[in-house]
N, C-alpha and C positions, 0 to 999 in steps of 0.2 A: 622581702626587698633586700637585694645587696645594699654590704653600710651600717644595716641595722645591726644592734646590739642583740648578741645570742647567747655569750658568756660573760659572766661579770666573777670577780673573785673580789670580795671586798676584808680587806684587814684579817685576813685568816691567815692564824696559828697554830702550832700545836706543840706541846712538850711532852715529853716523854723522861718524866721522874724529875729531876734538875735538866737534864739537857733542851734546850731550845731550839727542837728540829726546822720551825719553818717559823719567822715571826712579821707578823703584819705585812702580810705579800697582798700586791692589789692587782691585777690585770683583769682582761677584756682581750674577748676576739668577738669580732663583728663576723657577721652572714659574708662568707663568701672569702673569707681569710685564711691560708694558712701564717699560722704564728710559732716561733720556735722559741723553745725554754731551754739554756743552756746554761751551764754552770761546771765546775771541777766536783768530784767524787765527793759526796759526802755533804753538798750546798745544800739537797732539799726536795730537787725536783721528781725525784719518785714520793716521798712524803704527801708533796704536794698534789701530786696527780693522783694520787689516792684520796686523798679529801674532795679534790671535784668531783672524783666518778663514784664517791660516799662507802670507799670500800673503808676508809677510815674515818674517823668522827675529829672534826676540830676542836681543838680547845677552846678557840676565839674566833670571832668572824664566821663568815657564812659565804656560800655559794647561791648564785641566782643564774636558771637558765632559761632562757626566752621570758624573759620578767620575771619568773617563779621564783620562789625561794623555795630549795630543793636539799636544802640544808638538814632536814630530820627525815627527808626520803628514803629509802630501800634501795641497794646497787638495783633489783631487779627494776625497783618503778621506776629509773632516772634510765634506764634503758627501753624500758617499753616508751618511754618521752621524748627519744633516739638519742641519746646520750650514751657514745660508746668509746670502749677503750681496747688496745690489744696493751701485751707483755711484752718483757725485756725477753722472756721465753715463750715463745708460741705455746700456746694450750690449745690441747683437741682430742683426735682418737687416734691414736699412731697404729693402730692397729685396725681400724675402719679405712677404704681406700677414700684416695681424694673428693670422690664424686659422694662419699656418703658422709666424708665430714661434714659439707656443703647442705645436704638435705635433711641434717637432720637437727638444722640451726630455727628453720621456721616454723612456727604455733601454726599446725595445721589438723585439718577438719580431719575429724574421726580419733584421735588423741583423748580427748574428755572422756566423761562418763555420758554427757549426752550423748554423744556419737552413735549410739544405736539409734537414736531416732533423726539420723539424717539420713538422708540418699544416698545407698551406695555409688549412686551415678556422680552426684556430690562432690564426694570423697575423695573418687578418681580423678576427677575435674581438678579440682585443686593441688592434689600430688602432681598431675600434671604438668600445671602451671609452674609449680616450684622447681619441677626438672629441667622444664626448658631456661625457667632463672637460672637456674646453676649453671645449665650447660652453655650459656649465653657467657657468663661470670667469667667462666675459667676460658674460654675461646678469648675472651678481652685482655687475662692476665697471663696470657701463652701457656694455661694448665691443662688446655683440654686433653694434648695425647696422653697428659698424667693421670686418667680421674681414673681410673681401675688399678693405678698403682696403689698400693700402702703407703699411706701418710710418713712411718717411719723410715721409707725410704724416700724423702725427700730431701734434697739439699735445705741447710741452712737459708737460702733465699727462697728457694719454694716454698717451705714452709712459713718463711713475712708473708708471702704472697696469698699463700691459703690463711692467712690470718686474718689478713685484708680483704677477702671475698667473702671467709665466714663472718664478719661483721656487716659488710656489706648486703647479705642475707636479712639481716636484721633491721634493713629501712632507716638507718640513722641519717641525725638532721647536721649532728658534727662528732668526728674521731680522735679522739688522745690516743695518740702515736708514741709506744716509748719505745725508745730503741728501735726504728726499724731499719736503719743503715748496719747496724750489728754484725759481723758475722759476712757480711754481703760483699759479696766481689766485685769491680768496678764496672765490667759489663753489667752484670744485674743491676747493680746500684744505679747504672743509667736507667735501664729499663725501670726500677722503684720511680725514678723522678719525671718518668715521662705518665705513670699509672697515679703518681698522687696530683701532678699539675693538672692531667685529661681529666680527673674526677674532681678538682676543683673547678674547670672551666665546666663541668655540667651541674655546678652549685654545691661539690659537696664544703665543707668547713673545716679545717684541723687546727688541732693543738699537739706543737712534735717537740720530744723529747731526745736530743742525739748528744752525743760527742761528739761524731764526725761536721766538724765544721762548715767543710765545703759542700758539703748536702745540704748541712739547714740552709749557708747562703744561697746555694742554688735552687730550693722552692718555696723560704719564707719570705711574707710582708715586710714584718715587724718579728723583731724576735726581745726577748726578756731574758734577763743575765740572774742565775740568784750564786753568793756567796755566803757560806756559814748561816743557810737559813731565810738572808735576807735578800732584796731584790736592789741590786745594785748600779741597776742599768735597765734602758728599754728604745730602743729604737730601730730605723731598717738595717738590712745587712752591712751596709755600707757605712752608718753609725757606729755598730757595733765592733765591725774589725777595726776602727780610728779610735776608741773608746780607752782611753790609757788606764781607766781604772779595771777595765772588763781584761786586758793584757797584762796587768799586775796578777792579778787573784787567778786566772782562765790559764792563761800562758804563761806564765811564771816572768812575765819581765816587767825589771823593775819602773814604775814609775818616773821616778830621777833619773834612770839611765838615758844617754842621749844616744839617737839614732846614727 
């Protein structure tokens, strides 16, 4: 049901020797939300989106997804749970073309040690099925003339784009976006905002990590401000650009200064 509770972050920290990378940070994206996490270099928010997707372990506090406590989970089990994330740098095969980065992201039949004892009719069946996903995927994210190209010759936005299909691959129930305006040119950066809003109207979820401003406000709900760690602001776009504390620390201007 859109509305419902699907991520919860409660009171999670973490330090690293004396320094206090992230401290007592609390959000929530509900089913059916994109939410943006913005901050200046060095606040937290890669930190922290490595503690939800449990590539690193908190010091304090814990993560809950779809009620779970997912908190001593395995990156792999929070993703078989559809808990997914891309990079600030696309990971893949730069040397496999577009169409087999894509194919060879799905758990399919014949892979195992059982696989001798299924149907070779089976087998084909299912590879099948996952071509036509793919090839459906990338017609959606304008990659299909790409898919026999080599992944390393992709532009900087093709390459968010096949980041965003090979996750997609993987059935997730919600995306941690970091960086994906990065790099992206203004035409394409449309095109991102039309591929992450159409995937929200068909229920997908995200949590987006950018600097590019006028991106997060142009596809977030709510978004959440962290400074030196902490979480210093949370409200909609429109909150957040009036926000004098979030244009002290974000934007460098002062508080006191007058308009």
């Amino acid at each position: 049901m859109e509305g419902e509770e699907m991520l919860l972050v409660n009171d999670i920290s973490k330090s690293f020797g004396g320094i206090q990378a992230v401290k007592d940070v609390n959000l929530e994206v509900k089913k059916g939300e994109i939410v943006g996490l913005i901050g200046p270099n060095g606040a937290g928010k890669t930190t922290l989106f490595n503690m939800i997707s449990l590539f690193l372990s908190s010091s304090k506090g814990g993560v809950q997804f779809l009620g779970e406590n997912i908190s001593r989970e395995t990156p792999e089990r929070v993703v078989e749970k559809g808990l997914l994330r891309t990079f600030q740098t696309p990971v893949g095969f730069p040397k496999l073309t577009v169409l087999e980065n894509l194919m060879v992201v799905p758990k399919q039949k014949g892979e195992g040690i059982f696989s001798t004892f299924l149907k070779r009719k089976s087998i084909v069946q299912h590879e099948r099925e996952n071509y036509y996903k793919v090839c459906a995927l990338l017609e959606q994210f304008n990659l299909f003339q790409k898919r026999n190209e080599l992944a390393e010759n992709l532009s900087a936005a093709e390459l968010k784009l096949l980041e965003l299909c090979r996750q997609l691959m993987a059935n997730p129930k919600i995306m941690l976006l970091d960086e994906p305006a990065s790099g992206v040119n203004p035409v394409m950066l449309d095109k991102m905002v039309e591929h992450i809003l159409r995937l929200r109207e068909e229920g997908m979820t995200f949590l987006v990590i950018d600097h590019n401003l006028g991106f997060i406000y142009r596809i977030c709900d709510r978004i959440y401000c962290l400074a030196n760690g902490e979480l210093i602001a949370s409200g909609t776009p429109e909150e957040i650009s009036n926000n004098e504390r979030v244009k002290s620390v974000y934007l460098g201007v002062n508080e006191n200064e007058s308009a």
